[in-house]
Every structure is written in C-alpha cells, then in structure tokens.
C-alpha positions as CSV (number, residue, x, y, z in Angstrom):
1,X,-97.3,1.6,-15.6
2,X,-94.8,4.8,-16.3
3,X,-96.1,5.8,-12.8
4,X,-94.9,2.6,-11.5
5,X,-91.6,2.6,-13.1
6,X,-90.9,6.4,-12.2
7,X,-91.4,5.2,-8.6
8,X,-89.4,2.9,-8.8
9,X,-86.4,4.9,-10.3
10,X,-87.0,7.8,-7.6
11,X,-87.0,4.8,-4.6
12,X,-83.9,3.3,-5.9
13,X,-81.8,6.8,-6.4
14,X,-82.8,7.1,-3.0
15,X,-81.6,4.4,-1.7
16,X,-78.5,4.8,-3.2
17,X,-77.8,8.6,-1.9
18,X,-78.9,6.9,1.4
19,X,-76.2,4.4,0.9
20,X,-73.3,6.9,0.0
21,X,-74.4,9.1,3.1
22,X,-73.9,6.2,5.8
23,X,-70.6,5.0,4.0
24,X,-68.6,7.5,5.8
25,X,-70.9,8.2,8.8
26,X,-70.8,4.4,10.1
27,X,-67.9,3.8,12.6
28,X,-67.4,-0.2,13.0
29,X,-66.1,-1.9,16.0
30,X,-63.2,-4.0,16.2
31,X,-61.4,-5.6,19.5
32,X,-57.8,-5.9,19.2
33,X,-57.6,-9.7,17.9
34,X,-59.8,-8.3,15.0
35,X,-57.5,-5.1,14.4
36,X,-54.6,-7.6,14.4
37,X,-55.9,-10.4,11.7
38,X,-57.7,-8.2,9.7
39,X,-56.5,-5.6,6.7
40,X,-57.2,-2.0,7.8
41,X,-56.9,1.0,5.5
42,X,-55.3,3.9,7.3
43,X,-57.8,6.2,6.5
44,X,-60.5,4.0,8.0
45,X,-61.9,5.2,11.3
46,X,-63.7,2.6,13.5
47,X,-64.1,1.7,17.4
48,X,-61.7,-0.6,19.3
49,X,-62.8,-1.6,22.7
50,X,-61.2,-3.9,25.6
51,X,-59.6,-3.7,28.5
52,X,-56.5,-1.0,29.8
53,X,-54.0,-3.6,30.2
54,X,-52.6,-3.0,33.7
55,X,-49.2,-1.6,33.7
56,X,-49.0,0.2,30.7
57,X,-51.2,3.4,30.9
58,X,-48.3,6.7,30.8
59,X,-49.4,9.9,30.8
60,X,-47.3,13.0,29.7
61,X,-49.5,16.3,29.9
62,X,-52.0,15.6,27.6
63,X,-50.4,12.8,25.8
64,X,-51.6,9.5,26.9
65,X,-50.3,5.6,25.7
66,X,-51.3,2.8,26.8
67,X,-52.6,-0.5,25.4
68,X,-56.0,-2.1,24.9
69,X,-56.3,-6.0,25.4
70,X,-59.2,-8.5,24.9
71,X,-56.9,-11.0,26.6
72,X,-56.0,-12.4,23.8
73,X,-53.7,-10.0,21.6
74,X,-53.0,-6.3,22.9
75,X,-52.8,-2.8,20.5
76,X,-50.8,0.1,21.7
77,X,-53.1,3.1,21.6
78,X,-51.8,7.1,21.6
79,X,-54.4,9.7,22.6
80,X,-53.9,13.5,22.8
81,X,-56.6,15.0,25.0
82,X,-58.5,14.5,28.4
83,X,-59.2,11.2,29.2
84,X,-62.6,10.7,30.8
85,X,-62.5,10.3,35.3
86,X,-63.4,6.9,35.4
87,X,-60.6,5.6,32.9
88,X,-58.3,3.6,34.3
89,X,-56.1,0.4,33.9
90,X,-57.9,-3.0,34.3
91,X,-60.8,-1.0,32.9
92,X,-63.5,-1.4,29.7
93,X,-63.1,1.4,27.2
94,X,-63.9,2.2,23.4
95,X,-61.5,4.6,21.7
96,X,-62.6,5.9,18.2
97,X,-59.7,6.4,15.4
98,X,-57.4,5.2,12.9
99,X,-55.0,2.7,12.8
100,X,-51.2,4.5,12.0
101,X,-48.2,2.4,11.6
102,X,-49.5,-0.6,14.2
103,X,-50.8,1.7,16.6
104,X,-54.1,3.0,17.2
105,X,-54.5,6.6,17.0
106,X,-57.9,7.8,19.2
107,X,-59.5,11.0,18.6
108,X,-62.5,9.9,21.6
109,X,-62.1,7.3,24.6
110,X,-65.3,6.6,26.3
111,X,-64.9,4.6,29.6
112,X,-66.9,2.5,31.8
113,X,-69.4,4.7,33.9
114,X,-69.8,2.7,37.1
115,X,-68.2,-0.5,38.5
116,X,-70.6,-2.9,36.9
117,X,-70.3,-2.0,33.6
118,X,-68.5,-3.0,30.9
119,X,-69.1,-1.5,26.8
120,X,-71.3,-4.1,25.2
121,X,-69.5,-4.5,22.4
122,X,-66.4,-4.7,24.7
123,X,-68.3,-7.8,27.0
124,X,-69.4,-9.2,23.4
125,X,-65.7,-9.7,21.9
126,X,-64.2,-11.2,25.3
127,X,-67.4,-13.6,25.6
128,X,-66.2,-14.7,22.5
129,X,-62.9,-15.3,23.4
130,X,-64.4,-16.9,26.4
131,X,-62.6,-14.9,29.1
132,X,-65.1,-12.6,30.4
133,X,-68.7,-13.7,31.5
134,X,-71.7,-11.6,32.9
C-alpha cells in the first residue's frame, strides 16, 4: 500500500513539473477578431494568423507594417527583420509575438508556401467567420 501511495506522489509531482514546463513553452493562436474581443496580457506571446490586407504592407529597410485581417476585424502588425519570399499582400500568414499598445509586435512571420495553401489555423478562423471555403 505505501508503494502504491509513493507512486502516486512521484506521478502527480510529475505531472505537475510537466505542467509548469509547457506553461511558457505553449504559443496559442488567435485571428484578429479574437485578439480584438479578448483580454491579452502584454507579456503573453501567441500566433495571429490571417490575411495581408491589400494595401497596407510598407516596408522601410528592415522595418515592415502592415495589417492582418480575417475579414472581419483587422490588427496593425510591426515586424523588424526579413520577411519570408512568398509574403505578400492578399496572402495567409502566422506572425508569432506580443500584443503592445493595440498593435501586434512579431518576432517570426511564416507565410504561405505555394498558391494553394493557406495556414490551417488561418483557413480554420475564416471558415468560421464563413468567408473563406476550401
């Protein structure tokens, strides 16, 4: 019976250490009608995914705005780096970052890899919305 009970203590410290570990490995995605009804911390980092509304992608050196749409409600989004070759307005993407003062701050933009394809969570959120359909 102590073995028992000792096995359990073990599996349950386990699975909380587990549970601390993921807590600030886990990046959850949002489209931008979620970023806008929804209470974000600043610190929290998570995906937002949709479409490079056409029009408003500037580009100066290596500092890039534009802003993300799911059709329904647009974010402004700043990124400082090298966007990927295949980015480009009208376009699925998922930028990873943090939500600063209303706009979305990206540290990674990942962007469609062919003309078929859209980011499934991307597809998922404007199925929703029922504005996008395979």
């Amino acid at each position: 019976m102590q073995l028992i009970i000792i096995a359990c203590i073990f599996l349950l410290s386990a699975s909380i250490l587990i549970g601390f570990a993921f807590k600030d490995g886990i990046e959850f995605f949002r489209s931008p009608t979620q970023v806008l009804s929804e209470e974000i911390n600043e610190s929290e980092v998570f995906r937002i995914g949709g479409l490079v509304k056409e029009g408003t992608l500037i580009r100066n050196g290596d500092n890039v705005s534009f802003i993300v749409t799911d059709l329904a409600n647009d974010v402004p989004v700043v990124f400082n780096g090298i966007l990927p070759d295949l980015f480009s307005e009208g376009t699925g993407m998922i930028a990873t970052g943090t939500l600063n003062e209303g706009k979305f701050q990206a540290v990674e933009i990942l962007a469609k890899h062919d003309e078929n394809y859209m980011p499934k969570e991307v597809a998922d959120a404007l199925k929703e919305q029922g504005v996008f359909q395979d």
